[in-house]
LUMLUMDREN-2810 file (N, C-alpha, C; in Angstrom, 1 decimal):
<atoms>
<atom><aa>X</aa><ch>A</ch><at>N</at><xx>-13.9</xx><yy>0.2</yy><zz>-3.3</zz></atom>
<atom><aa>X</aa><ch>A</ch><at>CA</at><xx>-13.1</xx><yy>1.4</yy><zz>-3.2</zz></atom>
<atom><aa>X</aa><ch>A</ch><at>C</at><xx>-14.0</xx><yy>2.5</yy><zz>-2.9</zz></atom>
<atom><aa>X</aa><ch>A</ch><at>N</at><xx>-13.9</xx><yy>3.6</yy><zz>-2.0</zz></atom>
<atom><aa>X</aa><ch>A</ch><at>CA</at><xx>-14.4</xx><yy>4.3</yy><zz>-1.7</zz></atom>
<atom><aa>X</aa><ch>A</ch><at>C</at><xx>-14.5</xx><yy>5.7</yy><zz>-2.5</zz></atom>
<atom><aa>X</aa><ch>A</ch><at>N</at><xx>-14.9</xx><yy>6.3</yy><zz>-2.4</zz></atom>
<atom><aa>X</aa><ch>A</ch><at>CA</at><xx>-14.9</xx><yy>7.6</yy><zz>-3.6</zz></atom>
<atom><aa>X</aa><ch>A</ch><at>C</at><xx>-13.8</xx><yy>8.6</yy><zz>-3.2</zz></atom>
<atom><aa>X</aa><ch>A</ch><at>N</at><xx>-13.8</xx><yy>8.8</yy><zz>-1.8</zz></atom>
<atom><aa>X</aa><ch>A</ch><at>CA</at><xx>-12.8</xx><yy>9.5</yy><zz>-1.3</zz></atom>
<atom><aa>X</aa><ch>A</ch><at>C</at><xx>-11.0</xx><yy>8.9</yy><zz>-1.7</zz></atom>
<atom><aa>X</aa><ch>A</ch><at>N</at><xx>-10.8</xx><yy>7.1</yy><zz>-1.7</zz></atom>
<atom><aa>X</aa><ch>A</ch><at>CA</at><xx>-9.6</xx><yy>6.9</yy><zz>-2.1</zz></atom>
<atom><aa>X</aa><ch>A</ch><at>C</at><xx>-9.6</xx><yy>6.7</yy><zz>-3.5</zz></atom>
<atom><aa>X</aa><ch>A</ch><at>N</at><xx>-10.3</xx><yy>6.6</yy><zz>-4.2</zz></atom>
<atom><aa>X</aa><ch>A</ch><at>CA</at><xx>-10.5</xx><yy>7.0</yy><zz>-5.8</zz></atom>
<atom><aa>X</aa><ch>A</ch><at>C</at><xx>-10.5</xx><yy>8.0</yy><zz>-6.5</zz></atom>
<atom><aa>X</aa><ch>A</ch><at>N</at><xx>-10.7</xx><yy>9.2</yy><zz>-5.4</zz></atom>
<atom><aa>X</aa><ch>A</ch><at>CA</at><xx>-9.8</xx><yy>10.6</yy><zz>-5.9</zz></atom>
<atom><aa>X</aa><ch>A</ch><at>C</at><xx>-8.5</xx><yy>10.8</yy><zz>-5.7</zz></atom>
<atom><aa>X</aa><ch>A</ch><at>N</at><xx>-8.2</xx><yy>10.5</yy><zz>-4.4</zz></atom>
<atom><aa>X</aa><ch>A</ch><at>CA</at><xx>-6.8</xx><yy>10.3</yy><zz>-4.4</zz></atom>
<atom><aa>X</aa><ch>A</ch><at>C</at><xx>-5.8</xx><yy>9.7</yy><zz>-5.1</zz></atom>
<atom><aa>X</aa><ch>A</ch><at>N</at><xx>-6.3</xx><yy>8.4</yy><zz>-5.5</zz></atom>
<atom><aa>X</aa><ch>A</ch><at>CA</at><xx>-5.7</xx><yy>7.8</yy><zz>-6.5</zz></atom>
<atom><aa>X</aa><ch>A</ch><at>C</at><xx>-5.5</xx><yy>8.3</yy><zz>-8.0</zz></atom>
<atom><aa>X</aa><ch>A</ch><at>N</at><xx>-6.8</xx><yy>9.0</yy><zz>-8.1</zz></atom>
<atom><aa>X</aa><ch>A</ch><at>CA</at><xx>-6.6</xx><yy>9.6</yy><zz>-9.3</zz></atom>
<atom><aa>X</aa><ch>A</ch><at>C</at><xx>-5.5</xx><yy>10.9</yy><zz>-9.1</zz></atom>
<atom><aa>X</aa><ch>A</ch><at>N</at><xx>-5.4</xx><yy>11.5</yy><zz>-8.6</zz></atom>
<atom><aa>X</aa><ch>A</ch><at>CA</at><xx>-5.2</xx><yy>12.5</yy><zz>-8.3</zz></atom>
<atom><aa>X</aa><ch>A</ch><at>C</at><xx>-3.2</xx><yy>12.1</yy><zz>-8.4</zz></atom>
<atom><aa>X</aa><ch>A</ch><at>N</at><xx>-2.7</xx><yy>10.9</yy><zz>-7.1</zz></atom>
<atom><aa>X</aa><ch>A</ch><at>CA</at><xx>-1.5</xx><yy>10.8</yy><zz>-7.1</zz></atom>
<atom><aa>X</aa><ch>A</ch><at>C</at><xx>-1.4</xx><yy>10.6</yy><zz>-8.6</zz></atom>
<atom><aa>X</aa><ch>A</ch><at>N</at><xx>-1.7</xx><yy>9.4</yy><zz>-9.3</zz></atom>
<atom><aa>X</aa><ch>A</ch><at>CA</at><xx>-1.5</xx><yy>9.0</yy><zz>-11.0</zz></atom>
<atom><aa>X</aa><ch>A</ch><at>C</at><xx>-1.0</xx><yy>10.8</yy><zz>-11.9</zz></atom>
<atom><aa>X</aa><ch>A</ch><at>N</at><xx>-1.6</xx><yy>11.4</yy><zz>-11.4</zz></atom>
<atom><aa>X</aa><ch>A</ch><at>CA</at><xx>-1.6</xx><yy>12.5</yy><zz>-12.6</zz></atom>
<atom><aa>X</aa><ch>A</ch><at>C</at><xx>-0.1</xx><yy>13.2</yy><zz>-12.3</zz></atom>
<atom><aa>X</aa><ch>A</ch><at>N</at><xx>0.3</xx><yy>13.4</yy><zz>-11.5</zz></atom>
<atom><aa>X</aa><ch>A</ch><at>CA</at><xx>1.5</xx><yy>13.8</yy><zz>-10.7</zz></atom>
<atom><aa>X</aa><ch>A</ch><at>C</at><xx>2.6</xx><yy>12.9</yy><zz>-11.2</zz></atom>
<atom><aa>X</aa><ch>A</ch><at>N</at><xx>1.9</xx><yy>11.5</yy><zz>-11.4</zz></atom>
<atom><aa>X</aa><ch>A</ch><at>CA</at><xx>3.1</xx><yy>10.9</yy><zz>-12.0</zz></atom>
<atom><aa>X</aa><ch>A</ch><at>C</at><xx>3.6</xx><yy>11.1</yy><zz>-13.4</zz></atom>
<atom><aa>X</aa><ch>A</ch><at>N</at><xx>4.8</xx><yy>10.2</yy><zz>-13.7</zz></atom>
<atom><aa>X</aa><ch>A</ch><at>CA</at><xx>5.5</xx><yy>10.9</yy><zz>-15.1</zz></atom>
<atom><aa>X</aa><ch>A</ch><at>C</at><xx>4.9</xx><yy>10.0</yy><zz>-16.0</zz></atom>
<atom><aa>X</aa><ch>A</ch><at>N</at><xx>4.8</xx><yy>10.1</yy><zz>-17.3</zz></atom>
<atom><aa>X</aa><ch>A</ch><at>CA</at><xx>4.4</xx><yy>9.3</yy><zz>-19.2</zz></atom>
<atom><aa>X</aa><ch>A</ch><at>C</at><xx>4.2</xx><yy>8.0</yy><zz>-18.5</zz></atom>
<atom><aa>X</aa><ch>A</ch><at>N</at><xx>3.4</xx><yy>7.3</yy><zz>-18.8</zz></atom>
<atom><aa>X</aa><ch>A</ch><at>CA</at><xx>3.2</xx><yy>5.9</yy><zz>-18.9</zz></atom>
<atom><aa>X</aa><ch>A</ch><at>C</at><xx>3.3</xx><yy>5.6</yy><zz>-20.6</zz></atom>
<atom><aa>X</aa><ch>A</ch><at>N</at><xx>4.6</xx><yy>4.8</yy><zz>-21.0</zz></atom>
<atom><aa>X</aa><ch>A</ch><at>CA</at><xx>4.4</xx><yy>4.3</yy><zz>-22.2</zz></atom>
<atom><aa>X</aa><ch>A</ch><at>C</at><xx>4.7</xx><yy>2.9</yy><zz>-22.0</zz></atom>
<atom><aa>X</aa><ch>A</ch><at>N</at><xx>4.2</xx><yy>2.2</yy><zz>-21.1</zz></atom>
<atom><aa>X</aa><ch>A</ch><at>CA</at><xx>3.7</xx><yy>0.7</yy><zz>-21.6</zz></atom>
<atom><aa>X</aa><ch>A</ch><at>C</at><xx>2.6</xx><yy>0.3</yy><zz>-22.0</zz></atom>
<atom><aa>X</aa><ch>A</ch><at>N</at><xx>2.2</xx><yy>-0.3</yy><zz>-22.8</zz></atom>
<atom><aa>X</aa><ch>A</ch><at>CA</at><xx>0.8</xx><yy>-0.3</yy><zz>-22.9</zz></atom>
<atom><aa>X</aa><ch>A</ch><at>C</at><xx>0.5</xx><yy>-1.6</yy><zz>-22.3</zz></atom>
<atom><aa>X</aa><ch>A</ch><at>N</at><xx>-0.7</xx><yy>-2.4</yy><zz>-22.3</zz></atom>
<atom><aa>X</aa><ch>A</ch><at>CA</at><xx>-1.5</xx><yy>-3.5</yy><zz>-21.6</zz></atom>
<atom><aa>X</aa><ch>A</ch><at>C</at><xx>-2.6</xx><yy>-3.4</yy><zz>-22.3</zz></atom>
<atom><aa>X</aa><ch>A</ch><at>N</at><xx>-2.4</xx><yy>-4.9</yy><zz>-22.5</zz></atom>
<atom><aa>X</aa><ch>A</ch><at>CA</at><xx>-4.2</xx><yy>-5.2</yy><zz>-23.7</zz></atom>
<atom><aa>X</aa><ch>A</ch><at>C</at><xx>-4.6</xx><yy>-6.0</yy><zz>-22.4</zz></atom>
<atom><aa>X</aa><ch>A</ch><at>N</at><xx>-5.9</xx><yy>-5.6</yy><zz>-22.4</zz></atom>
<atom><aa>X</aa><ch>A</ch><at>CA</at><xx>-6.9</xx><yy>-6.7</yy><zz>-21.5</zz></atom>
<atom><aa>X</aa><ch>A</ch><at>C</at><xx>-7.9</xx><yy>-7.0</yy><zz>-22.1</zz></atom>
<atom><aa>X</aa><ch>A</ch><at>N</at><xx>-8.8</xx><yy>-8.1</yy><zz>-22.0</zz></atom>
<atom><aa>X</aa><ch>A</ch><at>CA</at><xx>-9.9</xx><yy>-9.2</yy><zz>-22.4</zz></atom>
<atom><aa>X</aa><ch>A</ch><at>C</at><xx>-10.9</xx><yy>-8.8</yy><zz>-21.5</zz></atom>
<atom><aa>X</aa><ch>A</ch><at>N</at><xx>-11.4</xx><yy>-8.2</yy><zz>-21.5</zz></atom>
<atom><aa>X</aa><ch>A</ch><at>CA</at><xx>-13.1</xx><yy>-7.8</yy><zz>-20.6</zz></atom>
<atom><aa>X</aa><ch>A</ch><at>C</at><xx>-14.7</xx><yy>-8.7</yy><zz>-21.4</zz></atom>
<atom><aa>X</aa><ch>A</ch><at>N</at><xx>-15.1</xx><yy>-8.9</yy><zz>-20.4</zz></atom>
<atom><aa>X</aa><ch>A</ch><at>CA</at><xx>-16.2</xx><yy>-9.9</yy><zz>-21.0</zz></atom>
<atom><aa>X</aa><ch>A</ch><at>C</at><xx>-17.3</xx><yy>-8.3</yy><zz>-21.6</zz></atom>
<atom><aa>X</aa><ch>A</ch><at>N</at><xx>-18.1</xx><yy>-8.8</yy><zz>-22.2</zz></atom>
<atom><aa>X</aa><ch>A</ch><at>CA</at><xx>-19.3</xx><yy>-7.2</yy><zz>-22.5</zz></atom>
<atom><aa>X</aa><ch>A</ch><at>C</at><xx>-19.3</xx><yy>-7.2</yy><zz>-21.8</zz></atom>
<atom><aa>X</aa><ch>A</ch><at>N</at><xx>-19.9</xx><yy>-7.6</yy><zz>-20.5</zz></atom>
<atom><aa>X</aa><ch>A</ch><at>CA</at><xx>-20.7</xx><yy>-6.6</yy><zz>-18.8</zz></atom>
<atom><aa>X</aa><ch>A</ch><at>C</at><xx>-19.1</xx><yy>-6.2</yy><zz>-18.5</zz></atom>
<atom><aa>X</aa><ch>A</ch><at>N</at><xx>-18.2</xx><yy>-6.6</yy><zz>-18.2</zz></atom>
<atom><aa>X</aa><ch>A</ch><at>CA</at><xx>-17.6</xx><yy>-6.0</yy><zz>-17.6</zz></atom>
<atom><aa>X</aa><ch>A</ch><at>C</at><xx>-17.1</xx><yy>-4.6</yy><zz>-18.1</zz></atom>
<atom><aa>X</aa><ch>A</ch><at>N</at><xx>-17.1</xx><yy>-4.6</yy><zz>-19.6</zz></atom>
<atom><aa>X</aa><ch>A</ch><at>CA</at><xx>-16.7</xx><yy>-3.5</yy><zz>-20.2</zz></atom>
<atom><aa>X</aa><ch>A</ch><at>C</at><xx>-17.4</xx><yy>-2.1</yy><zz>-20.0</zz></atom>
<atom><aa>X</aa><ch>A</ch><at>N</at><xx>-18.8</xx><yy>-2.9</yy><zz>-20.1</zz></atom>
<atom><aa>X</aa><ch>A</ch><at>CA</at><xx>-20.3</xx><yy>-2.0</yy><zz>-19.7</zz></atom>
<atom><aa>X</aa><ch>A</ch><at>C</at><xx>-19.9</xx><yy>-1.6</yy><zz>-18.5</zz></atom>
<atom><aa>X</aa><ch>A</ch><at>N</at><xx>-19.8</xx><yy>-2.4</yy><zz>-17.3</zz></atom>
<atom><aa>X</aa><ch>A</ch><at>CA</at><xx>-19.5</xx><yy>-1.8</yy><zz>-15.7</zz></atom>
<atom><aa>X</aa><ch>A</ch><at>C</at><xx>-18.3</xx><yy>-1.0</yy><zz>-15.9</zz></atom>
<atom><aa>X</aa><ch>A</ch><at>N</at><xx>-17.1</xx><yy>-1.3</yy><zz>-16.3</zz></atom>
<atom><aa>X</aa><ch>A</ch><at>CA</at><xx>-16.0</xx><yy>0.1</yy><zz>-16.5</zz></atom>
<atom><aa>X</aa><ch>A</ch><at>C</at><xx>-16.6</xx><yy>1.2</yy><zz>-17.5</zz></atom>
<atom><aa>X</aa><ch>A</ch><at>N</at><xx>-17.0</xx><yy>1.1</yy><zz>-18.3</zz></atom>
<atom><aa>X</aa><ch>A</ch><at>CA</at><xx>-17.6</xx><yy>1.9</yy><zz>-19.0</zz></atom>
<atom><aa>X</aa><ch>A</ch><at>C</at><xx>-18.5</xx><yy>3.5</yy><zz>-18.3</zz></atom>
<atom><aa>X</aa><ch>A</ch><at>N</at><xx>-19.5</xx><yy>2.1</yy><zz>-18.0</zz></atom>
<atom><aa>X</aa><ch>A</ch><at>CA</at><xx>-20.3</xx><yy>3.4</yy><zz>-16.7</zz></atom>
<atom><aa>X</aa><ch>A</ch><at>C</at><xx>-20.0</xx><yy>3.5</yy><zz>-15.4</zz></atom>
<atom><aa>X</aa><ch>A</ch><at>N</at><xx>-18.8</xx><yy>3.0</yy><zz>-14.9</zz></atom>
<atom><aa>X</aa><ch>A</ch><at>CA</at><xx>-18.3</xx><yy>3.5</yy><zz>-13.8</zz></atom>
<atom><aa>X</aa><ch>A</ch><at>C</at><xx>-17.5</xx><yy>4.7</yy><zz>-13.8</zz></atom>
<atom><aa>X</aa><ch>A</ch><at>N</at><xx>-16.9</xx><yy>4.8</yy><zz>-15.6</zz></atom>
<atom><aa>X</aa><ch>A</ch><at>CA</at><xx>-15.5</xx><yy>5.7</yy><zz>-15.6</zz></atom>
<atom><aa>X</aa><ch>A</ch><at>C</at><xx>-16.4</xx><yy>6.9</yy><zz>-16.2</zz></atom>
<atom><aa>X</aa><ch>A</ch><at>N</at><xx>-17.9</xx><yy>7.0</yy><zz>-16.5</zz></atom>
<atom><aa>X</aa><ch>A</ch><at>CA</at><xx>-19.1</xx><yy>8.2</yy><zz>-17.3</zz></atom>
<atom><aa>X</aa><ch>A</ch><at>C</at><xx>-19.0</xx><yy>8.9</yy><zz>-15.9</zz></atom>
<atom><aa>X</aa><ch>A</ch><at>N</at><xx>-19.8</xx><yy>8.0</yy><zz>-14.6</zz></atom>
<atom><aa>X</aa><ch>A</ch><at>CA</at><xx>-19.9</xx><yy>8.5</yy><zz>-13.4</zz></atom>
<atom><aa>X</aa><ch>A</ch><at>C</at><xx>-18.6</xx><yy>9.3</yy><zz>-12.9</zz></atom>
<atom><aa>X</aa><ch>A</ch><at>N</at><xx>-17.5</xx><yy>8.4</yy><zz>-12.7</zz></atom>
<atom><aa>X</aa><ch>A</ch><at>CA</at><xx>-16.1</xx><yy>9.4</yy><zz>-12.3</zz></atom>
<atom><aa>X</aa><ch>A</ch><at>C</at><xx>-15.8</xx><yy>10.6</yy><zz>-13.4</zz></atom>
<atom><aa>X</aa><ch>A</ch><at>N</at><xx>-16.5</xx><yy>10.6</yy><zz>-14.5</zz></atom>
<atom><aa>X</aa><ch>A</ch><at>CA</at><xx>-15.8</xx><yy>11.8</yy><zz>-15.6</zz></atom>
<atom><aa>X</aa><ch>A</ch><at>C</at><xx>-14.9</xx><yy>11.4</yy><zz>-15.6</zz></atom>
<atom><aa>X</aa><ch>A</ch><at>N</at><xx>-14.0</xx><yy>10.1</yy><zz>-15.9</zz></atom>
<atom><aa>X</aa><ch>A</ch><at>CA</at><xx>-12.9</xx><yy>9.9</yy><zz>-16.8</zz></atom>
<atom><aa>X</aa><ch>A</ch><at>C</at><xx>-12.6</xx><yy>9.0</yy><zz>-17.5</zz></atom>
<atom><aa>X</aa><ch>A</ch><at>N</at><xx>-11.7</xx><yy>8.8</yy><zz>-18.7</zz></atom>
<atom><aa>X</aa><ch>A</ch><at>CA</at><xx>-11.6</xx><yy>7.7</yy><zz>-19.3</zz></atom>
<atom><aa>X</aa><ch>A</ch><at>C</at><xx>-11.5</xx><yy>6.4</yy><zz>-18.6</zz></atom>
<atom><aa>X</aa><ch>A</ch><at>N</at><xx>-12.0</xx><yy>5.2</yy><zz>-19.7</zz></atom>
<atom><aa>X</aa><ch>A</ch><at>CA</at><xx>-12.1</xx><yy>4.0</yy><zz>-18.8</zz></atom>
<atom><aa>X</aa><ch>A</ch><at>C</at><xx>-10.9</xx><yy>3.7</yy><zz>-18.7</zz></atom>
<atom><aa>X</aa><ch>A</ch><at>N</at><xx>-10.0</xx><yy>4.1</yy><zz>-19.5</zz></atom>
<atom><aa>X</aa><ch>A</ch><at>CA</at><xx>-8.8</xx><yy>3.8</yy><zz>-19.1</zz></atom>
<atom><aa>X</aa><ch>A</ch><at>C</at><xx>-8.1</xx><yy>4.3</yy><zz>-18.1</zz></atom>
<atom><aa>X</aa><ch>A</ch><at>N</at><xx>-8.4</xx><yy>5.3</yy><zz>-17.5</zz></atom>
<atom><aa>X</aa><ch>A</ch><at>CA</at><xx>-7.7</xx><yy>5.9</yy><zz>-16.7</zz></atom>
<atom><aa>X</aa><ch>A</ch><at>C</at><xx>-8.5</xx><yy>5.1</yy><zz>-15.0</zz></atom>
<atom><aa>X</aa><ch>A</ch><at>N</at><xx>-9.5</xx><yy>4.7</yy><zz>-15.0</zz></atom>
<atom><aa>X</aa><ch>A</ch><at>CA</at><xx>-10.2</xx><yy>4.2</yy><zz>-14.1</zz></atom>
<atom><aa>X</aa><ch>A</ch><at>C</at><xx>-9.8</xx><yy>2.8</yy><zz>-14.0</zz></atom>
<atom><aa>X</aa><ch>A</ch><at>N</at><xx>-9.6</xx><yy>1.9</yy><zz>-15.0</zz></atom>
<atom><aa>X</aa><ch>A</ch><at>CA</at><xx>-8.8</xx><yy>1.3</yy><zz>-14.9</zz></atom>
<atom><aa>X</aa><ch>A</ch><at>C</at><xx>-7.5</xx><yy>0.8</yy><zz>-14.6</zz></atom>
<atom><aa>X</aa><ch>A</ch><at>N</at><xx>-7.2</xx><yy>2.1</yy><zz>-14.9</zz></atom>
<atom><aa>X</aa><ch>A</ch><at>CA</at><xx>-5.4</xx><yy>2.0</yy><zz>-14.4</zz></atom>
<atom><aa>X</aa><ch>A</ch><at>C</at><xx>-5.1</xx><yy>2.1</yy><zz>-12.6</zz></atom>
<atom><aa>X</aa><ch>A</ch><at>N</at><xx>-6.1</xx><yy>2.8</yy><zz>-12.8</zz></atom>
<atom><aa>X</aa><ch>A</ch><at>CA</at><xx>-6.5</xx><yy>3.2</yy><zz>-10.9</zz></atom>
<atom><aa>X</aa><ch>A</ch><at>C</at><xx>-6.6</xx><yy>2.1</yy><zz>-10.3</zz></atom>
<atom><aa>X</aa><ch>A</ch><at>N</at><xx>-7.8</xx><yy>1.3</yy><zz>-10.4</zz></atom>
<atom><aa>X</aa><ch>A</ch><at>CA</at><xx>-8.2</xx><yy>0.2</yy><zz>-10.0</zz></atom>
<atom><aa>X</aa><ch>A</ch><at>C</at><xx>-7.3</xx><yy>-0.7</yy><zz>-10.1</zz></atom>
<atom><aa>X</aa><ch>A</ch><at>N</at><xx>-6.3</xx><yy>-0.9</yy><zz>-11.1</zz></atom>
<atom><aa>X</aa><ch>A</ch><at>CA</at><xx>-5.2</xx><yy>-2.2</yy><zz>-11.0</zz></atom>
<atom><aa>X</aa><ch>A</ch><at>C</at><xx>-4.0</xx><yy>-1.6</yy><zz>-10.0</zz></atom>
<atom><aa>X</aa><ch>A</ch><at>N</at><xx>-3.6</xx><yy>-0.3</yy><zz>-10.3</zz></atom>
<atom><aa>X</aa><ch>A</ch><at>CA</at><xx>-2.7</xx><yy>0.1</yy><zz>-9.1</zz></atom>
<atom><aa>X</aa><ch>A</ch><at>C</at><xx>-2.8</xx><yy>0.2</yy><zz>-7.6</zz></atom>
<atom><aa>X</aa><ch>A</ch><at>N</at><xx>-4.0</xx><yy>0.4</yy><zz>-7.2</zz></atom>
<atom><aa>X</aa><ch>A</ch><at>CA</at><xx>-4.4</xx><yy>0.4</yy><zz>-5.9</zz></atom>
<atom><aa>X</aa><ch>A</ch><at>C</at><xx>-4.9</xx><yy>-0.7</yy><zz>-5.8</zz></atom>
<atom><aa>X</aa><ch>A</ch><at>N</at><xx>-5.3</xx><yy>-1.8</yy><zz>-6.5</zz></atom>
<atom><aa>X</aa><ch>A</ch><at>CA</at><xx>-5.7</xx><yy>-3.1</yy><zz>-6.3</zz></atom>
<atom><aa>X</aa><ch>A</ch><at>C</at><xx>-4.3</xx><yy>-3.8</yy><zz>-6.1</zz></atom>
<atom><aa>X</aa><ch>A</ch><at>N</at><xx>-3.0</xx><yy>-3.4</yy><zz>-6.7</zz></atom>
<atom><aa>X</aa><ch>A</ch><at>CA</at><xx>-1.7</xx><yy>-3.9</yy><zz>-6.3</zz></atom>
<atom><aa>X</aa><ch>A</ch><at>C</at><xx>-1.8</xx><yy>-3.7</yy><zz>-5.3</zz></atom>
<atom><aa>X</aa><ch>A</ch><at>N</at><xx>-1.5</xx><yy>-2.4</yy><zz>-4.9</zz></atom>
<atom><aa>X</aa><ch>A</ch><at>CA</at><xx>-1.1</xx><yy>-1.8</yy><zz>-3.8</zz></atom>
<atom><aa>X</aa><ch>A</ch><at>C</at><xx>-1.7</xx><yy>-2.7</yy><zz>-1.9</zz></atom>
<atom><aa>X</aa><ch>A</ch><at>N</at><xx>-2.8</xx><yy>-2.7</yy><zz>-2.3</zz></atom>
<atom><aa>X</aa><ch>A</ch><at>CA</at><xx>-3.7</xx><yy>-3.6</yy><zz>-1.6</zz></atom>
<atom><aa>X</aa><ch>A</ch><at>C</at><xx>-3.0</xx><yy>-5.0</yy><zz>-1.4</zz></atom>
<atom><aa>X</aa><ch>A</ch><at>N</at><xx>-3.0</xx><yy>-5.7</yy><zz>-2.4</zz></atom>
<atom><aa>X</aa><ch>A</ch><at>CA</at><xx>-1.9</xx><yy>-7.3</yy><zz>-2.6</zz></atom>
<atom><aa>X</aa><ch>A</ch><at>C</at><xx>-0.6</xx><yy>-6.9</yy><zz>-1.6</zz></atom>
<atom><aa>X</aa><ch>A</ch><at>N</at><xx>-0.1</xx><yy>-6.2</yy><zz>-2.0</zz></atom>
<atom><aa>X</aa><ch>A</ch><at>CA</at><xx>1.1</xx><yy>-5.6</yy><zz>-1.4</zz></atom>
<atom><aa>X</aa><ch>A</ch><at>C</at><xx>1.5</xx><yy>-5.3</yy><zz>-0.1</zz></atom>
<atom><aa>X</aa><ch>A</ch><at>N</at><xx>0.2</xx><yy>-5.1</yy><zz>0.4</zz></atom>
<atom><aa>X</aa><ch>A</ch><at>CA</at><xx>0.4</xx><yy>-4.7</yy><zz>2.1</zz></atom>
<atom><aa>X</aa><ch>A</ch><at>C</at><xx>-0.2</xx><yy>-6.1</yy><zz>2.5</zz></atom>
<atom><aa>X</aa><ch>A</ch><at>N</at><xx>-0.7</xx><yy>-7.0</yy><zz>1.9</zz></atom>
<atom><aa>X</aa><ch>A</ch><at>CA</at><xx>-1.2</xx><yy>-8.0</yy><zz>2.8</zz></atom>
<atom><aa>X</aa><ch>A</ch><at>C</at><xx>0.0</xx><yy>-9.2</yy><zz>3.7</zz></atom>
<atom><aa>X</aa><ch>A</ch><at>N</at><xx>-0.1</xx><yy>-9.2</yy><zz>4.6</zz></atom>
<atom><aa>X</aa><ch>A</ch><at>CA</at><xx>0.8</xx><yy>-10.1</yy><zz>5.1</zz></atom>
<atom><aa>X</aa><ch>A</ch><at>C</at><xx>0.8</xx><yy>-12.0</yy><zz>4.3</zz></atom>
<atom><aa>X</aa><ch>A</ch><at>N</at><xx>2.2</xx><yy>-11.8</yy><zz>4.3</zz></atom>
<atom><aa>X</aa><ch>A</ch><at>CA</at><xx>2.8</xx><yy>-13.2</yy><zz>3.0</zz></atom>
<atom><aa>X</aa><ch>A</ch><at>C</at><xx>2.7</xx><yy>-14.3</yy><zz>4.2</zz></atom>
<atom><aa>X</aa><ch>A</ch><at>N</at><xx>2.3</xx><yy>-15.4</yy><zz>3.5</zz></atom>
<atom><aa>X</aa><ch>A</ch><at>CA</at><xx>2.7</xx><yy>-16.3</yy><zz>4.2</zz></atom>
<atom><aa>X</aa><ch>A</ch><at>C</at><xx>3.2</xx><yy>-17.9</yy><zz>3.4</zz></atom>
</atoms>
């Protein structure tokens, strides 16, 4: 993901309205480590970089042609 659509992503999310579902996930350590200091670098919670990443990683699924 590029930095430029990682702001925007961030950016649409915030505009949107309460998120009250929650989601538990299983992250191995490194992986927690790599969101961890991925979300230090963006200045924002890992959660919120996370949430990014699974939405526009849908989004991505979503436009791929079905077959």
């Amino acid at each position: 993901m590029t930095r430029e659509r990682l702001s925007a992503a961030l950016e649409e999310l915030k505009s949107q309205p309460v998120r009250n579902k929650p989601l538990s996930l299983r992250l191995s350590g490194e992986e927690q480590k790599r969101l961890y200091k991925a979300a230090k670098l963006q200045g924002i919670p890992p959660a919120s970089l996370a949430r990014v990443l699974i939405v526009t990683g849908l989004a991505d699924l979503e436009a791929l042609p079905r077959t």
